[in-house]
C-alpha positions, 0 to 999 in steps of 0.5 A, spaced: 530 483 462 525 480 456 518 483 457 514 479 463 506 478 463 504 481 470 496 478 473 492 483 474 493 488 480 490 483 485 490 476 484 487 473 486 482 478 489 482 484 484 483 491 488 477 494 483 472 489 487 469 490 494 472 486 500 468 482 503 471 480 509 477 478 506 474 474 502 476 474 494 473 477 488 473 474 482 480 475 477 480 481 474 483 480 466 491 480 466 494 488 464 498 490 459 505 486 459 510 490 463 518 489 462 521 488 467 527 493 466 522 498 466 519 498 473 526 498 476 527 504 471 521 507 475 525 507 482 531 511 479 527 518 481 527 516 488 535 512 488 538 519 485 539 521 492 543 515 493 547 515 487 554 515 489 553 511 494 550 506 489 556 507 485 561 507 491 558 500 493 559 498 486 566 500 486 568 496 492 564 491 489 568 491 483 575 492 486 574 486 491 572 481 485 576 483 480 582 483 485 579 475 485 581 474 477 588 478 480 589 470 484 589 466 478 596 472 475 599 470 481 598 462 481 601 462 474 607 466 476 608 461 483 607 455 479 611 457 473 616 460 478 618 458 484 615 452 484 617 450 478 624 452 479 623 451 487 625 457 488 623 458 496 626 465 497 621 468 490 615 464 493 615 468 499 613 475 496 608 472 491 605 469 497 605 475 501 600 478 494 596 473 494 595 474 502 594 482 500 589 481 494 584 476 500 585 482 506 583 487 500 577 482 498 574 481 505 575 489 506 572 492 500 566 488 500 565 491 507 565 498 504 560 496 499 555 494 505 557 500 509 557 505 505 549 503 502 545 501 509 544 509 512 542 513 504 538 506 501 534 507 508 532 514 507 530 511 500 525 506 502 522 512 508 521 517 503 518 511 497 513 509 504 512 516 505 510 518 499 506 511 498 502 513 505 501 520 503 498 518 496 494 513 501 490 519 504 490 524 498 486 518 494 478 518 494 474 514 498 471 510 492 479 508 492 478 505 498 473 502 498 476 497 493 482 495 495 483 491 501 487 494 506 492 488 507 493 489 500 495 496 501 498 494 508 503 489 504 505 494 499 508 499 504 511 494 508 514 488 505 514 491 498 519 497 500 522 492 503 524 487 498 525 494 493 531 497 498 534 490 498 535 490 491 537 496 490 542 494 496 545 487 492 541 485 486 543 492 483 550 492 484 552 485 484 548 485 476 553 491 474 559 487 478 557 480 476 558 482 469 563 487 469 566 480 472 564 476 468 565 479 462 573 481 464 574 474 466 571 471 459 578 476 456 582 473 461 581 467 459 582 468 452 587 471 454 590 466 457 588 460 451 583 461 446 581 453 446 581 452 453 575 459 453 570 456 447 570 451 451 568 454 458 564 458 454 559 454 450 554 453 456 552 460 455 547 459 449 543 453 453 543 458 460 540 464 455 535 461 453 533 456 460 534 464 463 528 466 459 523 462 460 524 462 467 523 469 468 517 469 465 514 463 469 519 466 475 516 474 475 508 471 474 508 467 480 512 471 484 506 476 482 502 472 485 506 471 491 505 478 493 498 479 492 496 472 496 501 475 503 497 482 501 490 477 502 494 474 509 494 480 511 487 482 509 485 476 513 489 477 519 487 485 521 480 483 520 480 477 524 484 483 530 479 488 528 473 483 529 475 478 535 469 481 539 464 478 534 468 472 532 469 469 539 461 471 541 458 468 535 464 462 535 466 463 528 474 464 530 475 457 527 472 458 521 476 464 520 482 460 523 480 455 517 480 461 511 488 463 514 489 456 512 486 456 506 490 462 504 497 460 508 497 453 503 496 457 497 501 462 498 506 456 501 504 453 495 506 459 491 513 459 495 513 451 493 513 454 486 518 459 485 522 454 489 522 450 485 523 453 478 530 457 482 532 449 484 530 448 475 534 454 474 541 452 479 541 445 477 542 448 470 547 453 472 551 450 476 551 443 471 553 446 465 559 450 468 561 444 471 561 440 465 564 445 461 569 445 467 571 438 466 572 438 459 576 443 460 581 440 465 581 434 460 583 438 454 588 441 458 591 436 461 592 433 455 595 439 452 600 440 457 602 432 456 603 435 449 607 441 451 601 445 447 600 449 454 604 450 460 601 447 468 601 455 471 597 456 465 592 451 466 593 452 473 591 460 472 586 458 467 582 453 472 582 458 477 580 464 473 574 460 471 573 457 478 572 465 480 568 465 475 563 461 479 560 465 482 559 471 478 554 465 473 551 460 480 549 467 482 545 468 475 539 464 479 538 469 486 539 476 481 534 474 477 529 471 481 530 477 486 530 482 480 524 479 478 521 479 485 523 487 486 520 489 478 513 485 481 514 489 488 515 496 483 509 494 480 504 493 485 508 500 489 507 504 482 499 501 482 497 505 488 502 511 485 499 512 479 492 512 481 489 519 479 488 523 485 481 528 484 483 534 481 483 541 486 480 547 483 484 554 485 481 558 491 477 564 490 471 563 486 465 568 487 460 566 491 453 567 488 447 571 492 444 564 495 446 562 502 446 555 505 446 547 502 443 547 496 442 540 492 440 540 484 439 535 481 443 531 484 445 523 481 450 518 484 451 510 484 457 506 486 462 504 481 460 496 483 453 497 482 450 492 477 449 494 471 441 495 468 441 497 477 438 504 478 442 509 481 441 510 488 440 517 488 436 520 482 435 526 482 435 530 488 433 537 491 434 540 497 435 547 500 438 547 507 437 554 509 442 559 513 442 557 520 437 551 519 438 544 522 434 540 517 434 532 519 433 527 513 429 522 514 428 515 510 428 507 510 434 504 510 439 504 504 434 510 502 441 513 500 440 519 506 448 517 509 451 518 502 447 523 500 450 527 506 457 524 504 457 527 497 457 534 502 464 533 504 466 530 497 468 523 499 465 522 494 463 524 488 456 526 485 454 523 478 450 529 476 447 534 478 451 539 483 451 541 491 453 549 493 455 552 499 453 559 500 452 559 493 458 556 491 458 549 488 463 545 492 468 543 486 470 550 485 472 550 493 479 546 494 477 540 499 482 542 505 477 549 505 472 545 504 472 541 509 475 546 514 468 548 513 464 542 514 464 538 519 462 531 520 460 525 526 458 519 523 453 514 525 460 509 526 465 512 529 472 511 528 477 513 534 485 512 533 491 510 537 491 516 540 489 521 546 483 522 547 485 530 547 489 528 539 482 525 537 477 531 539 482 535 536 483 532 530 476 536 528 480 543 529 488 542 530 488 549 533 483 548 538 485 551 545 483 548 551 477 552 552 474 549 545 476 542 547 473 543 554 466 546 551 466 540 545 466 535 551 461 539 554 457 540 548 457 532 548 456 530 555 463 526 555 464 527 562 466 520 563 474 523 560 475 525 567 474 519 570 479 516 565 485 514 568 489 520 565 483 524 563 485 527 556 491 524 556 488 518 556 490 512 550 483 510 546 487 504 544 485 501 536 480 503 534 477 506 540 475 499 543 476 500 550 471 505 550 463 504 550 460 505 543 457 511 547 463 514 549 466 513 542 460 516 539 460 522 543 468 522 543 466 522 535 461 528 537 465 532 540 470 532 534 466 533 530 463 541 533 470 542 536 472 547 531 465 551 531 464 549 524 459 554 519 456 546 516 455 540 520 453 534 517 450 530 523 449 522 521 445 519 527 451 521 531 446 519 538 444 512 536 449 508 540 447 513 547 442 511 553 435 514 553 437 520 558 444 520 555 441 522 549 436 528 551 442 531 555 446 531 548 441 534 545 439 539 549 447 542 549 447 541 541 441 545 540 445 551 543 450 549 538 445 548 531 443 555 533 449 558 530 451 553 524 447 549 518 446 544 519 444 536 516 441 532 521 440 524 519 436 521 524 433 514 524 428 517 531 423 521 533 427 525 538 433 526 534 428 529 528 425 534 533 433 538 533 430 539 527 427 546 524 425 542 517 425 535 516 426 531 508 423 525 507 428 521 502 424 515 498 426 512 491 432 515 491 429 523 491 426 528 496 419 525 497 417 531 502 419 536 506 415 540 512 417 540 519 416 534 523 407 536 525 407 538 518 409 531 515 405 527 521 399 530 518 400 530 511 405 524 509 402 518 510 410 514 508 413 519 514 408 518 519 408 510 517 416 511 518 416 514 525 411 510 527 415 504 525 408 501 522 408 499 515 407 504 510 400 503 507 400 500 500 400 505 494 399 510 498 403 517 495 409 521 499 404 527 500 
């Protein structure tokens, strides 16, 4: 196939810009052009397994389309033969080949779907497989770029489209031509002048051929990435149907789909279009040249230069060849849907995953969390902006529960990100008991450090499954002390208790209940580090103090870093970091920073800072 110009990796929002709400970024600049051949070439690794059932397919494919051309023989024999001498007792054996070569065609061509429905389904569970395993091991920063339906399409209609090409596109261009090719001698064969005349549309259809698949494969691009932002919309409208019925905007995102669904129709409208440019051509010039062939013969016949049985012969194996050339248009079309579905499969496949060092380093002699020096702004921050942290020191002591404090967008939820490295530090480095935290694998990594976010996610699943999700291995006397530890004694009033369904996301529960689900998780597996993001917001003022009374007796045995917003979350805390302008501004416990630091007492208080007044 002739070299394709691929748009950018998510048109027309670009997967390398943040997704807000659905809507799209501005277009990226369009990549290297790809060829098509080689994006299909790609899916042979995962096709090998299946091979012989392609070939197999192929085969009987081919048998039943070539027992198409034996028609044509035949018909000669009969009209030349019996018909022309009438000749009913040999008429009857040649009808009885032409029968047997049709019961063979219907069957082989149900062996072909057979044999290849079950091993090309395997094909397309290990590419779905693999895609969803990628997914996982791939940064955060990967995911905050790209839009879930955007990923969400490429696992499911993507795949979809590649095992259906596999299945016909892929034999039906190995058999179609092998036919064609093999029709085209027969032909010759059978008259040579009839054959330059039936094979004079080739020239044009080579030409119309490439210049559709050129416009073809980019609007079939685009089809695919506008579906992916359909599915963006609609899973963002599921997920936020509380907030989009209570503040009335359901009718705004209604009108957005709208939107949306009218581009992609109008992307669809497109390709329909340039496919019936395509058949009209196809179909055209054949039947053209069929008719000029008919006349030529017809007045070879007349002349004695040419036999009725083999003009009969010669119209049918040109008729049979028919549909080898009209199907030229859906092959195409749908090669280049599949080499644009490989492409966007192959995008995420391809993303370089964060390199995992070997296990076994040597710790130094310090123990607990030590931040230097330590950098980090995100990759879509502004150019000229400042990074968000610029140059942070800490040292969390062994056994310490030390609660970082600042205003909002202060960085401290970040910071407590880079712990676990869902992101990574732009400079600087962070140790764990002496050790910096890339020279640990991120499975050990993070089997030593636990996380409760400020916002808790819950998933399809049991309340037990969730709680354990913190510690896979946890007995039920573990589960039951981490419930405990999170006052989450509203489990036992659940319909099955922890075998109760949380359902997405969680929403059947209160923000509470998630949050201390959350909790729960997160000490589960009696973690050595614990990083705790404002983990009591969303509880009641007596929720709260019972939480905190259970969780003091967990703080005592684990190091800790507590992100606290309230004066009662920052007193679980040993010692207490303010974070301003991107650095640790003070550090004292929670007494000392009220008597010395006019920017902390200003922040717990909830009073404006004094102007110009310094962190210490």
């Amino acid at each position: 196939m002739a070299e394709n110009q691929t748009p950018a990796p998510h048109t027309p929002a670009d997967p390398n810009t943040p997704s807000t709400g659905g809507a799209p970024g501005p277009p990226a600049p369009a990549p290297a052009p790809r060829s098509a051949v080689r994006s299909l070439l790609r899916l042979w690794p995962y096709a090998r397994e299946a091979r012989w059932r392609i070939f197999g397919s192929m085969a009987a494919a081919g048998l039943a389309s070539l027992s198409v051309l034996a028609v044509p023989l035949v018909l000669r024999r009969i009209v030349d033969g019996p018909v022309a001498h009438h000749d009913l007792a040999g008429l009857w054996p040649l009808a009885g080949a032409l029968l047997l070569l049709g019961v063979a065609e219907a069957v082989l061509f149900g062996v072909r779907r057979v044999i290849v429905a079950r091993p090309l389904a395997r094909v397309e569970t290990r590419l779905r497989g693999e895609l969803f395993a990628k997914l996982q091991r791939l940064p955060v920063s990967f995911h905050d770029r790209w839009p879930s339906g955007q990923l969400l399409s490429r696992a499911t209609s993507d795949l979809f489209v590649l095992r259906l090409f596999l299945a016909f596109p892929l034999v039906f261009l190995v058999v179609n031509s092998t036919v064609f090719l093999t029709g085209t001698a027969l032909m010759f064969a059978l008259d040579w002048r009839l054959a330059l005349i039936a094979v004079l549309p080739a020239v044009p259809l080579v030409f119309f051929t490439r210049r559709f698949e050129d416009g073809y494969s980019a609007a079939s691009r685009l089809a695919q990435d506008q579906n992916g932002d359909l599915a963006t919309v609609v899973e963002e409208s599921v997920l936020g149907i509380r907030i989009l019925k209570a503040f009335g905007r359901h009718r705004t995102m209604a009108e957005e789909f709208r939107e949306r669904s009218a581009a992609l129709r109008g992307t669809e409208l497109r390709k329909a279009g340039l496919l019936g440019n395509l058949w009209a051509v196809i179909v055209g010039l054949p039947e053209l040249a069929l008719g000029a062939v008919l006349a030529t013969g017809a007045v070879l016949v007349a002349h004695d230069g040419l036999s009725v049985g083999t003009l009969v012969a010669f119209l049918s194996t040109a008729m049979a060849l028919r549909w080898p050339v009209e199907s030229l248009g859906w092959l195409l079309g749908f090669s280049a849907e599949a080499a644009s579905a490989a492409n966007r499969y192959f995008e995420v496949m391809d993303e370089p995953e964060p390199a995992d060092p070997p296990s076994g380093t040597a710790p130094s002699g310090e123990r607990g969390i030590r931040f230097t020096g330590v950098r980090f702004r995100y990759p879509d921050a502004p150019a000229g902006s400042p990074d968000l942290l610029a140059g942070v020191d800490l040292h969390v002591r062994p056994g310490e529960t030390l609660a970082l404090v600042g205003a909002t967008g202060s960085g401290k939820t970040t910071l407590t990100a880079l712990l676990p490295r869902l992101y990574e530090p732009t400079a600087g480095s962070i140790t764990l008991d002496g050790t910096d935290i890339r020279d640990v694998p991120r499975a050990e990594l993070r089997r030593r450090v636990a996380v409760a976010f400020e916002e808790p996610t819950l998933f399809s699943a049991t309340v037990r499954e969730n709680v354990l999700m913190g510690a896979p291995g946890a007995g039920p006397d573990r589960v039951a002390a981490a419930l405990s530890t999170a006052q989450a004694g509203f489990v036992d009033r659940l319909p099955a208790g922890l075998d109760t369904e949380v359902g997405e996301q969680g929403l059947s529960l209160s923000g509470g209940q998630r949050q201390r689900l959350a909790l729960a998780r997160a000490v589960v597996g009696e973690p050595r580090f614990l990083v705790l993001d404002d983990p009591l917001s969303a509880l009641d003022v007596h929720t709260e103090a019972l939480v905190e009374r259970a969780l003091r007796e967990v703080l005592a045995d684990t190091t800790a870093l507590v992100v606290a917003h309230r004066p009662s979350t920052v007193l679980l805390a040993d010692r207490v970091a303010l974070l301003a302008d991107g650095r640790i501004a003070a550090v004292g416990t929670h007494q000392e920073l009220l008597r010395s630091c006019p920017a902390y007492r200003a922040l717990m208080s909830g009073a404006p800072e004094p102007e110009g007044a310094p962190a210490r």
